[in-house]
N, CA, C and O atoms as a Tinker XYZ file with bonds, in Angstrom:
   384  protein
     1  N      0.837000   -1.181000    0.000000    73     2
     2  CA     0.000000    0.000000    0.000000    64     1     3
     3  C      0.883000    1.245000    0.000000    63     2     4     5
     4  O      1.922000    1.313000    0.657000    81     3
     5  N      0.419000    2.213000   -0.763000    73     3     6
     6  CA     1.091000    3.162000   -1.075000    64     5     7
     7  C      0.481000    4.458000   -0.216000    63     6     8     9
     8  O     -0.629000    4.842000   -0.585000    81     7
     9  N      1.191000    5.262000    1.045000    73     7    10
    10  CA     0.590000    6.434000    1.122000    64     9    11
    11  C      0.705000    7.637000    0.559000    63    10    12    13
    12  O      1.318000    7.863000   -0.484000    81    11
    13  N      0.226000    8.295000    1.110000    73    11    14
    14  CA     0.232000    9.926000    1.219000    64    13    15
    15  C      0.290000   10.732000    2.280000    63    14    16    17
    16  O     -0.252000   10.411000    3.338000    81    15
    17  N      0.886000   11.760000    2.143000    73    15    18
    18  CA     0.690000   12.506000    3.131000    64    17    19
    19  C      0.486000   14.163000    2.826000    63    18    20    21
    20  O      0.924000   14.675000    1.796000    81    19
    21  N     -0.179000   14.863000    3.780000    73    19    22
    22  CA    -0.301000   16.062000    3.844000    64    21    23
    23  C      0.830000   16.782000    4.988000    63    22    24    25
    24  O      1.456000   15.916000    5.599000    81    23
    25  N      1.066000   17.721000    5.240000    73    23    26
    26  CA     2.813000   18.620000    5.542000    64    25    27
    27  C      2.499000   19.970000    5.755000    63    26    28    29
    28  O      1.770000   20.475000    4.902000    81    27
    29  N      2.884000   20.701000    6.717000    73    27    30
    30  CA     3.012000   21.959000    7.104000    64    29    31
    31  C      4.830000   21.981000    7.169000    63    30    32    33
    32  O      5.356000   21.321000    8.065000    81    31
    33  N      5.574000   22.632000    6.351000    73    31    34
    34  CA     6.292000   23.482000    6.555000    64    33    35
    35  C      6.896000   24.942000    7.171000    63    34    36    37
    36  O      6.593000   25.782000    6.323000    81    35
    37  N      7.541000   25.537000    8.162000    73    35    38
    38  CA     7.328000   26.687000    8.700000    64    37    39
    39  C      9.348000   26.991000    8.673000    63    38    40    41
    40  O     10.284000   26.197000    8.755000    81    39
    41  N      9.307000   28.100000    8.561000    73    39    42
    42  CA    10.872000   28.850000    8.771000    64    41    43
    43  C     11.285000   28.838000    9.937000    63    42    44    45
    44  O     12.472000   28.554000   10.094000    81    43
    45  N     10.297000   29.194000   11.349000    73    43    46
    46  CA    10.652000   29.041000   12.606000    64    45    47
    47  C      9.330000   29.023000   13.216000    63    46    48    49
    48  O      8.282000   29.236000   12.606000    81    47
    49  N      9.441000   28.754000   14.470000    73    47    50
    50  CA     7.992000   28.647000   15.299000    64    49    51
    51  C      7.129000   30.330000   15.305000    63    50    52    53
    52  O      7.600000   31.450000   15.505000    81    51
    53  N      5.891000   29.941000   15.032000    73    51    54
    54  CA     4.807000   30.916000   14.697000    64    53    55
    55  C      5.049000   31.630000   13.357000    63    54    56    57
    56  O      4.313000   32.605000   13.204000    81    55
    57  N      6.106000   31.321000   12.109000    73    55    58
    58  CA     6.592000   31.836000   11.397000    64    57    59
    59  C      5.601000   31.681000   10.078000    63    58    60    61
    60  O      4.374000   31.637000    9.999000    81    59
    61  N      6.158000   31.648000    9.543000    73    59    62
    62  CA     5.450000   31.426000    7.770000    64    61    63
    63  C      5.101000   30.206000    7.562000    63    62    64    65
    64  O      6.112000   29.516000    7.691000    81    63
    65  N      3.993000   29.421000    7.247000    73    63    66
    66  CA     3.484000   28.338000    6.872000    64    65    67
    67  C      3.333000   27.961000    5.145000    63    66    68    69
    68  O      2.928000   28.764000    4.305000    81    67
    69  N      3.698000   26.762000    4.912000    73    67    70
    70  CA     3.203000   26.054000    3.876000    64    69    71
    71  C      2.433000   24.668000    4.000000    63    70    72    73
    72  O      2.559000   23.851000    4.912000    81    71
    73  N      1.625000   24.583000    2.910000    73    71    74
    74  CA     0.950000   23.442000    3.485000    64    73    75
    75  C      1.257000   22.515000    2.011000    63    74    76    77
    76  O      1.081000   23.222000    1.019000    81    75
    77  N      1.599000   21.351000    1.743000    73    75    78
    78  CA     1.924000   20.277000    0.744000    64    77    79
    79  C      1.249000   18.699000    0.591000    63    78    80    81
    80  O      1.078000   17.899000    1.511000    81    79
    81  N      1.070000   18.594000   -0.207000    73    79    82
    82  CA     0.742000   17.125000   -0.005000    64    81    83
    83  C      1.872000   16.347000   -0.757000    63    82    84    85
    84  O      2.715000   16.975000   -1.398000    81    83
    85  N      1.890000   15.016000   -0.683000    73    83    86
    86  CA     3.238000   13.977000   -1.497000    64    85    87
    87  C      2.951000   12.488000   -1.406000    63    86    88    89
    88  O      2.069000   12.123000   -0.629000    81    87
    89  N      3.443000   11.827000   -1.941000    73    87    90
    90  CA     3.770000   10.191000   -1.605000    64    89    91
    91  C      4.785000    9.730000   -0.946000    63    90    92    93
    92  O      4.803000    8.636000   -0.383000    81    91
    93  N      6.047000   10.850000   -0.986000    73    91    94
    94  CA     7.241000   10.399000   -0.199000    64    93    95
    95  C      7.389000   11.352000    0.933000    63    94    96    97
    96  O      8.145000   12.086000    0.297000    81    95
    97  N      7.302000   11.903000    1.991000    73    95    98
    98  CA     7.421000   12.616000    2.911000    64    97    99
    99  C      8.598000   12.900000    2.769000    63    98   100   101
   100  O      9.028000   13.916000    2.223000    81    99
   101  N      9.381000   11.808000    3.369000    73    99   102
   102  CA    10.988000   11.782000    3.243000    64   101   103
   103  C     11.795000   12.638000    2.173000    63   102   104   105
   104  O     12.602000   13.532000    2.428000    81   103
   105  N     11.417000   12.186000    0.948000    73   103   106
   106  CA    12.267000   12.758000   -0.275000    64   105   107
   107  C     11.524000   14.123000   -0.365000    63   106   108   109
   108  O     12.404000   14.980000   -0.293000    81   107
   109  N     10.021000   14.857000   -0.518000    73   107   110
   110  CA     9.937000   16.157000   -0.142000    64   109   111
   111  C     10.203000   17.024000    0.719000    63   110   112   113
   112  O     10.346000   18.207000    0.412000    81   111
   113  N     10.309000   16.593000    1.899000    73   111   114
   114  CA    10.896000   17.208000    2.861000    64   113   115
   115  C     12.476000   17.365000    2.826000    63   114   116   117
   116  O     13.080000   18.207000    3.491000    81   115
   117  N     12.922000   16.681000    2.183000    73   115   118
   118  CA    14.558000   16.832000    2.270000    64   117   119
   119  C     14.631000   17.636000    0.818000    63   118   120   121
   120  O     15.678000   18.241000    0.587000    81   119
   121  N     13.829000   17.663000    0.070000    73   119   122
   122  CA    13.837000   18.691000   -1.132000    64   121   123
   123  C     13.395000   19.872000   -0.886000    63   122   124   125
   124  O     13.700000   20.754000   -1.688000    81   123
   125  N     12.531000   20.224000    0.327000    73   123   126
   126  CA    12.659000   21.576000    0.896000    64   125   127
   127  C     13.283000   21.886000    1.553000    63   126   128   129
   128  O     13.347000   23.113000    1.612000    81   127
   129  N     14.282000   21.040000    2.617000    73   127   130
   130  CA    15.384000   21.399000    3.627000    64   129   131
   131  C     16.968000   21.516000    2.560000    63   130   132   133
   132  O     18.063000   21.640000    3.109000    81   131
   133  N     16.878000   21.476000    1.600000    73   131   134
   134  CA    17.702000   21.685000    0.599000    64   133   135
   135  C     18.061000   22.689000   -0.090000    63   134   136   137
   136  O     19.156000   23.062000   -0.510000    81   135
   137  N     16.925000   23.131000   -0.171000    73   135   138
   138  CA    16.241000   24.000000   -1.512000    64   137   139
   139  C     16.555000   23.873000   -2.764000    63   138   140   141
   140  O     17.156000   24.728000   -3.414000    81   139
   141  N     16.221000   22.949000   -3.120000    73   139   142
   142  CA    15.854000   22.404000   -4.365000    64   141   143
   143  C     14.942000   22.106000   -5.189000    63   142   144   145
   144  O     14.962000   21.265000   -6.088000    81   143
   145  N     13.486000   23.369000   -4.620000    73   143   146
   146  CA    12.553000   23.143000   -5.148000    64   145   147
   147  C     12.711000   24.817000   -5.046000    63   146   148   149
   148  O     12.916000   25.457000   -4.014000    81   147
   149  N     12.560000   25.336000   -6.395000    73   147   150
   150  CA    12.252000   26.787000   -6.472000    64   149   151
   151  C     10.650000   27.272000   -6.174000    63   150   152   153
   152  O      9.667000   26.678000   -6.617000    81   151
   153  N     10.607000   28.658000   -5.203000    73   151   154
   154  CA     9.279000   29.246000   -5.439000    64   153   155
   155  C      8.758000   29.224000   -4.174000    63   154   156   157
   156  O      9.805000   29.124000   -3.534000    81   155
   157  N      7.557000   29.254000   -3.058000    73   155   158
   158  CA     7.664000   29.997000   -2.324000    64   157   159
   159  C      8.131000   29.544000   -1.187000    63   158   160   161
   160  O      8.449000   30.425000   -0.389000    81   159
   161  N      8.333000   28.037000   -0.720000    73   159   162
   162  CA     9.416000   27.347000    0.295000    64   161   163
   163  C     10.530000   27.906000    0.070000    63   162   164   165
   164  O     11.032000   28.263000    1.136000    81   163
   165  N     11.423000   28.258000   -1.184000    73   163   166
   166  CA    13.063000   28.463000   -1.267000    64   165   167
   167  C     12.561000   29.978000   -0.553000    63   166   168   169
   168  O     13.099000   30.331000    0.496000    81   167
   169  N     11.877000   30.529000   -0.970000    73   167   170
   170  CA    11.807000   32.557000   -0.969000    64   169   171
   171  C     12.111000   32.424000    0.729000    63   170   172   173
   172  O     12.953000   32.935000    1.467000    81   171
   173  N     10.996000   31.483000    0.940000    73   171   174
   174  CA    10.852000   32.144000    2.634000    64   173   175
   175  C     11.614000   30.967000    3.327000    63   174   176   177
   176  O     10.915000   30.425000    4.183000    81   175
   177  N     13.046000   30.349000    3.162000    73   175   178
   178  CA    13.640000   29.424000    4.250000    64   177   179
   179  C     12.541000   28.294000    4.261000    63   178   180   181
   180  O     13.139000   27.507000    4.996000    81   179
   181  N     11.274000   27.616000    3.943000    73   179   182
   182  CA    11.064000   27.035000    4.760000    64   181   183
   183  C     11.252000   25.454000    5.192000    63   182   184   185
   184  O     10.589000   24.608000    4.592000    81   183
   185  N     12.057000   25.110000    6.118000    73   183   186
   186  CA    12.852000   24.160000    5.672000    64   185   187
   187  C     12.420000   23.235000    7.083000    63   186   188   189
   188  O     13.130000   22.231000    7.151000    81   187
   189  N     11.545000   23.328000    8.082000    73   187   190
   190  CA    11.139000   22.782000    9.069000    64   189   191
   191  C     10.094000   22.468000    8.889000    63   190   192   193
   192  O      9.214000   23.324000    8.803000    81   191
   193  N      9.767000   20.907000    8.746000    73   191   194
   194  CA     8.426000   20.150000    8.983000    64   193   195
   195  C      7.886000   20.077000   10.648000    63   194   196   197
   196  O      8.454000   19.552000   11.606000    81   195
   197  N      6.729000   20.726000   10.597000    73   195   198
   198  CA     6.145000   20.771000   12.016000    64   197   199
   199  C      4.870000   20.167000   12.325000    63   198   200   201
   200  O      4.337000   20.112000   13.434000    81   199
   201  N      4.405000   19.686000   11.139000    73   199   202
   202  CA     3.145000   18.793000   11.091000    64   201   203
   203  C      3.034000   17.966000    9.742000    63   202   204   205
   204  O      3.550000   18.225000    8.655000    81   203
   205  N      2.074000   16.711000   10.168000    73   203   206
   206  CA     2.309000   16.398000    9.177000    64   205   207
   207  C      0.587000   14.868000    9.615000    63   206   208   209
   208  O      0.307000   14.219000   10.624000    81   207
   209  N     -0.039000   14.967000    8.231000    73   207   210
   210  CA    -0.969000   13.535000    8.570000    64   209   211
   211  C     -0.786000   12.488000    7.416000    63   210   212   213
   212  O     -0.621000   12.882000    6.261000    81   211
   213  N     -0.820000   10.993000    7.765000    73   211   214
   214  CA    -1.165000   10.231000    6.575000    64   213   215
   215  C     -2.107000    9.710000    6.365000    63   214   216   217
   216  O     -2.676000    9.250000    7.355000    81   215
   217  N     -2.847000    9.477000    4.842000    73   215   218
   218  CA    -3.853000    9.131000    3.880000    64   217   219
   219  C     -3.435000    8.061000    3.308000    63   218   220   221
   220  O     -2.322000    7.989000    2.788000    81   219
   221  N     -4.304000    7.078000    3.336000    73   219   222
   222  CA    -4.143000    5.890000    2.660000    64   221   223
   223  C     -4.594000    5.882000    1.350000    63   222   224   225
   224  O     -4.106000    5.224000    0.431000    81   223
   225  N     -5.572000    6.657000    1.291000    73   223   226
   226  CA    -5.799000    7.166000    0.020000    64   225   227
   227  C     -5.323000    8.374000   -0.334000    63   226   228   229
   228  O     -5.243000    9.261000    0.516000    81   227
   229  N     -4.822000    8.650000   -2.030000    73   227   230
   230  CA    -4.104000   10.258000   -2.429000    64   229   231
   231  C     -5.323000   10.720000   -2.602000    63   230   232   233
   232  O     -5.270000   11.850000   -2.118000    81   231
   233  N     -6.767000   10.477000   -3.135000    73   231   234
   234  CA    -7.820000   11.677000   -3.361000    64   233   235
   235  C     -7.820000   12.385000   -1.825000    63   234   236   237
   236  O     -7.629000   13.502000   -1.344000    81   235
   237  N     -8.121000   11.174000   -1.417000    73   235   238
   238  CA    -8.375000   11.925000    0.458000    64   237   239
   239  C     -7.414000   12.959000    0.800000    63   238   240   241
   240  O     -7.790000   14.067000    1.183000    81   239
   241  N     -5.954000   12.586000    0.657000    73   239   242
   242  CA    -4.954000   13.297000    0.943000    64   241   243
   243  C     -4.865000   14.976000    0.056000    63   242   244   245
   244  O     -4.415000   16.054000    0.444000    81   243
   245  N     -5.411000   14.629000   -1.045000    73   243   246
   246  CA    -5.392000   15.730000   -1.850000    64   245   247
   247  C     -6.416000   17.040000   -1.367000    63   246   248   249
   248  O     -6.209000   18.254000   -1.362000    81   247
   249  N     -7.510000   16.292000   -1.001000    73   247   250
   250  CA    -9.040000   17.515000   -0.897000    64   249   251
   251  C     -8.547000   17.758000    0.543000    63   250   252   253
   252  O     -8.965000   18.813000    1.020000    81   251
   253  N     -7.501000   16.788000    1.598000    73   251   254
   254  CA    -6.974000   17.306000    2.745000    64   253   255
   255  C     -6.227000   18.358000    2.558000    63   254   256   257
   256  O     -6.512000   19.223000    3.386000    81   255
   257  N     -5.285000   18.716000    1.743000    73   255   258
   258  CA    -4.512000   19.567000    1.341000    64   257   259
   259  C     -5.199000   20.972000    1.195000    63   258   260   261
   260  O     -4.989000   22.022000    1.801000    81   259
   261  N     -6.291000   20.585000   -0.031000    73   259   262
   262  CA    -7.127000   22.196000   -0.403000    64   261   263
   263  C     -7.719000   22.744000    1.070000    63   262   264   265
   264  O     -7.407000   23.760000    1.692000    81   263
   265  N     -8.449000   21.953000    1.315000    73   263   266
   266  CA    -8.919000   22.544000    2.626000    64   265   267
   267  C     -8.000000   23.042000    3.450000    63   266   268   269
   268  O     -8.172000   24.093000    4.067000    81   267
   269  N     -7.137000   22.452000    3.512000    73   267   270
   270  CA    -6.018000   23.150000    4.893000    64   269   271
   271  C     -5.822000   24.475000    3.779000    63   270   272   273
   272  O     -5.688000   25.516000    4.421000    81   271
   273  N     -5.776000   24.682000    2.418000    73   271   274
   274  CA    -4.773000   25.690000    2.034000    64   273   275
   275  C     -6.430000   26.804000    2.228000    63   274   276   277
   276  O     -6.371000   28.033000    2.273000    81   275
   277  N     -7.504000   26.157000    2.299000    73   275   278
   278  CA    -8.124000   27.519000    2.585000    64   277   279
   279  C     -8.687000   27.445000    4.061000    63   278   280   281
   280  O     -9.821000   27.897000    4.222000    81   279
   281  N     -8.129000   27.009000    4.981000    73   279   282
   282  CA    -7.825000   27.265000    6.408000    64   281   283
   283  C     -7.503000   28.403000    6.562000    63   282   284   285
   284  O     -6.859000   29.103000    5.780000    81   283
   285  N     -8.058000   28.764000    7.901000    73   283   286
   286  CA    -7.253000   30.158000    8.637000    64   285   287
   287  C     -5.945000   29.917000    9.007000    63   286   288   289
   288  O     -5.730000   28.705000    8.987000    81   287
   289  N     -4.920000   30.606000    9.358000    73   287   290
   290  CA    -4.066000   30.242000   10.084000    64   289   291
   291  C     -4.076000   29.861000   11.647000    63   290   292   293
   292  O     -3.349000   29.372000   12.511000    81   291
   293  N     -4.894000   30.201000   11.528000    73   291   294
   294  CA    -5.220000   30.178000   13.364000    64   293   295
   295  C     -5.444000   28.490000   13.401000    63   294   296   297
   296  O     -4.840000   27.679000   14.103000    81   295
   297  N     -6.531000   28.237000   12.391000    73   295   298
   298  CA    -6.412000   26.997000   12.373000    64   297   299
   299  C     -5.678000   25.590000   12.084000    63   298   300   301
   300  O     -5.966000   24.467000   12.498000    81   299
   301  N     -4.549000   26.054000   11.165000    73   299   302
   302  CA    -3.421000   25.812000   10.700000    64   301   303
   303  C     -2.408000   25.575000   12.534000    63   302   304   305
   304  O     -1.984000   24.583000   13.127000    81   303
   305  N     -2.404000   26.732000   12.765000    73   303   306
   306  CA    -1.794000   26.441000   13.928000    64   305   307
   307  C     -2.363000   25.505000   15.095000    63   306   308   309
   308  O     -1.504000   24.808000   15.635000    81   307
   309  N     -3.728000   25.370000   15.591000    73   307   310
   310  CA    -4.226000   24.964000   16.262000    64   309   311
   311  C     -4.036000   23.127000   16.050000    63   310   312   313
   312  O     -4.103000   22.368000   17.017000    81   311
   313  N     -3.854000   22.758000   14.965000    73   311   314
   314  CA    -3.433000   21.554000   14.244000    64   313   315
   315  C     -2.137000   21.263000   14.487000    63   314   316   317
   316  O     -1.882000   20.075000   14.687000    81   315
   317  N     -0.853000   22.400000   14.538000    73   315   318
   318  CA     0.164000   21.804000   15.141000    64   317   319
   319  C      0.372000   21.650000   16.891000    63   318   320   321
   320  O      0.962000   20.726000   17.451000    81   319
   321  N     -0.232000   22.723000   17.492000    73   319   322
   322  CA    -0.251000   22.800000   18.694000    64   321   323
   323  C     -0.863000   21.411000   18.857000    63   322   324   325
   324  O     -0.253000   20.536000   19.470000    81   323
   325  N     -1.490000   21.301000   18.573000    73   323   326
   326  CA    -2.084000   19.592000   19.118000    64   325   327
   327  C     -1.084000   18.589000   19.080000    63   326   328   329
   328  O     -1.157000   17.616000   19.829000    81   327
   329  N     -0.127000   18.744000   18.248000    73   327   330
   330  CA     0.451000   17.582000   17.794000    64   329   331
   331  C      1.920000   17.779000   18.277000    63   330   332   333
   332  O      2.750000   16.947000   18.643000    81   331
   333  N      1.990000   19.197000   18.161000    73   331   334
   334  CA     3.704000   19.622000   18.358000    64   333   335
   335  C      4.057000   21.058000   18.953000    63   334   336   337
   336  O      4.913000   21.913000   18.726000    81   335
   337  N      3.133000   20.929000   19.701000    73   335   338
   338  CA     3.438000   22.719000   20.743000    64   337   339
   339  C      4.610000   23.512000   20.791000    63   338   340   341
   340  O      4.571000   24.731000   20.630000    81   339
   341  N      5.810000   22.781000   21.037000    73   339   342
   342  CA     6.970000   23.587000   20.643000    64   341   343
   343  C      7.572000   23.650000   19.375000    63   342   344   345
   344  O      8.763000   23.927000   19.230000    81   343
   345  N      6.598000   23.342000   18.206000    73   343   346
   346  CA     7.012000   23.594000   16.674000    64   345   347
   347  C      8.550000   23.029000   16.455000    63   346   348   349
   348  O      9.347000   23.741000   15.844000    81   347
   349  N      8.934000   21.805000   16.937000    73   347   350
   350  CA     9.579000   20.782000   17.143000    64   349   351
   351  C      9.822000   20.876000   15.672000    63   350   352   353
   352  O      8.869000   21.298000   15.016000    81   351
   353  N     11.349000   20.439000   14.770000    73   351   354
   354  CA    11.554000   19.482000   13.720000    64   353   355
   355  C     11.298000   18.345000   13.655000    63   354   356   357
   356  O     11.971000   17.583000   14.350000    81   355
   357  N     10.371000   17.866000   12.909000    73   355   358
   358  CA    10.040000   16.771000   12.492000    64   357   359
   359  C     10.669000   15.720000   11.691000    63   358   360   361
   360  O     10.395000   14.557000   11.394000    81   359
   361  N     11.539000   16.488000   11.465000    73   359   362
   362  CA    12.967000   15.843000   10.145000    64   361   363
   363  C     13.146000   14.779000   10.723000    63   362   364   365
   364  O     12.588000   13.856000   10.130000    81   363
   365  N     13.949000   14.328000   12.085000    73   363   366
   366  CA    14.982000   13.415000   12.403000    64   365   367
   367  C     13.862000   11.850000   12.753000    63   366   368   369
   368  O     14.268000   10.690000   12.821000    81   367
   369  N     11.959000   12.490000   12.976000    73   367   370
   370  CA    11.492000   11.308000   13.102000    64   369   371
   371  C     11.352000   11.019000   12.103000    63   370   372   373
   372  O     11.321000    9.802000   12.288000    81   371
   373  N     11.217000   11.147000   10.989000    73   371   374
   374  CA    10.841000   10.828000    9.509000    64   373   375
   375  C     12.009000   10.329000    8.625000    63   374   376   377
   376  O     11.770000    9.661000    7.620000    81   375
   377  N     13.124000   10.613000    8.951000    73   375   378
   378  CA    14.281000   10.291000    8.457000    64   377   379
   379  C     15.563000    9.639000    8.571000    63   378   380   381
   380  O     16.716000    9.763000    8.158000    81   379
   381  N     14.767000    8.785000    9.414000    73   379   382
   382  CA    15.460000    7.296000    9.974000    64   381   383
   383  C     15.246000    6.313000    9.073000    63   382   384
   384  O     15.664000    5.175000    9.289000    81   383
Protein backbone atom coordinates (compact mmCIF):
# COMPACT_ATOMS: atom_id res chain seq x y z
CA UNK A 1 0.00 0.00 0.00
CA UNK A 2 1.09 3.16 -1.08
CA UNK A 3 0.59 6.43 1.12
CA UNK A 4 0.23 9.93 1.22
CA UNK A 5 0.69 12.51 3.13
CA UNK A 6 -0.30 16.06 3.84
CA UNK A 7 2.81 18.62 5.54
CA UNK A 8 3.01 21.96 7.10
CA UNK A 9 6.29 23.48 6.55
CA UNK A 10 7.33 26.69 8.70
CA UNK A 11 10.87 28.85 8.77
CA UNK A 12 10.65 29.04 12.61
CA UNK A 13 7.99 28.65 15.30
CA UNK A 14 4.81 30.92 14.70
CA UNK A 15 6.59 31.84 11.40
CA UNK A 16 5.45 31.43 7.77
CA UNK A 17 3.48 28.34 6.87
CA UNK A 18 3.20 26.05 3.88
CA UNK A 19 0.95 23.44 3.48
CA UNK A 20 1.92 20.28 0.74
CA UNK A 21 0.74 17.13 0.00
CA UNK A 22 3.24 13.98 -1.50
CA UNK A 23 3.77 10.19 -1.61
CA UNK A 24 7.24 10.40 -0.20
CA UNK A 25 7.42 12.62 2.91
CA UNK A 26 10.99 11.78 3.24
CA UNK A 27 12.27 12.76 -0.27
CA UNK A 28 9.94 16.16 -0.14
CA UNK A 29 10.90 17.21 2.86
CA UNK A 30 14.56 16.83 2.27
CA UNK A 31 13.84 18.69 -1.13
CA UNK A 32 12.66 21.58 0.90
CA UNK A 33 15.38 21.40 3.63
CA UNK A 34 17.70 21.69 0.60
CA UNK A 35 16.24 24.00 -1.51
CA UNK A 36 15.85 22.40 -4.36
CA UNK A 37 12.55 23.14 -5.15
CA UNK A 38 12.25 26.79 -6.47
CA UNK A 39 9.28 29.25 -5.44
CA UNK A 40 7.66 30.00 -2.32
CA UNK A 41 9.42 27.35 0.29
CA UNK A 42 13.06 28.46 -1.27
CA UNK A 43 11.81 32.56 -0.97
CA UNK A 44 10.85 32.14 2.63
CA UNK A 45 13.64 29.42 4.25
CA UNK A 46 11.06 27.04 4.76
CA UNK A 47 12.85 24.16 5.67
CA UNK A 48 11.14 22.78 9.07
CA UNK A 49 8.43 20.15 8.98
CA UNK A 50 6.15 20.77 12.02
CA UNK A 51 3.14 18.79 11.09
CA UNK A 52 2.31 16.40 9.18
CA UNK A 53 -0.97 13.54 8.57
CA UNK A 54 -1.17 10.23 6.58
CA UNK A 55 -3.85 9.13 3.88
CA UNK A 56 -4.14 5.89 2.66
CA UNK A 57 -5.80 7.17 0.02
CA UNK A 58 -4.10 10.26 -2.43
CA UNK A 59 -7.82 11.68 -3.36
CA UNK A 60 -8.37 11.92 0.46
CA UNK A 61 -4.95 13.30 0.94
CA UNK A 62 -5.39 15.73 -1.85
CA UNK A 63 -9.04 17.51 -0.90
CA UNK A 64 -6.97 17.31 2.74
CA UNK A 65 -4.51 19.57 1.34
CA UNK A 66 -7.13 22.20 -0.40
CA UNK A 67 -8.92 22.54 2.63
CA UNK A 68 -6.02 23.15 4.89
CA UNK A 69 -4.77 25.69 2.03
CA UNK A 70 -8.12 27.52 2.59
CA UNK A 71 -7.83 27.26 6.41
CA UNK A 72 -7.25 30.16 8.64
CA UNK A 73 -4.07 30.24 10.08
CA UNK A 74 -5.22 30.18 13.36
CA UNK A 75 -6.41 27.00 12.37
CA UNK A 76 -3.42 25.81 10.70
CA UNK A 77 -1.79 26.44 13.93
CA UNK A 78 -4.23 24.96 16.26
CA UNK A 79 -3.43 21.55 14.24
CA UNK A 80 0.16 21.80 15.14
CA UNK A 81 -0.25 22.80 18.69
CA UNK A 82 -2.08 19.59 19.12
CA UNK A 83 0.45 17.58 17.79
CA UNK A 84 3.70 19.62 18.36
CA UNK A 85 3.44 22.72 20.74
CA UNK A 86 6.97 23.59 20.64
CA UNK A 87 7.01 23.59 16.67
CA UNK A 88 9.58 20.78 17.14
CA UNK A 89 11.55 19.48 13.72
CA UNK A 90 10.04 16.77 12.49
CA UNK A 91 12.97 15.84 10.14
CA UNK A 92 14.98 13.41 12.40
CA UNK A 93 11.49 11.31 13.10
CA UNK A 94 10.84 10.83 9.51
CA UNK A 95 14.28 10.29 8.46
CA UNK A 96 15.46 7.30 9.97
Amino acid sequence: MRFSFVYLMTNRPNGVLYCGVTTDLVRRVAEHRGGLLAGFTKRYGLKTLVWFETHADVTAAIAREKALKHATRAEKVRLIHATNPEWRDLWPEISQ
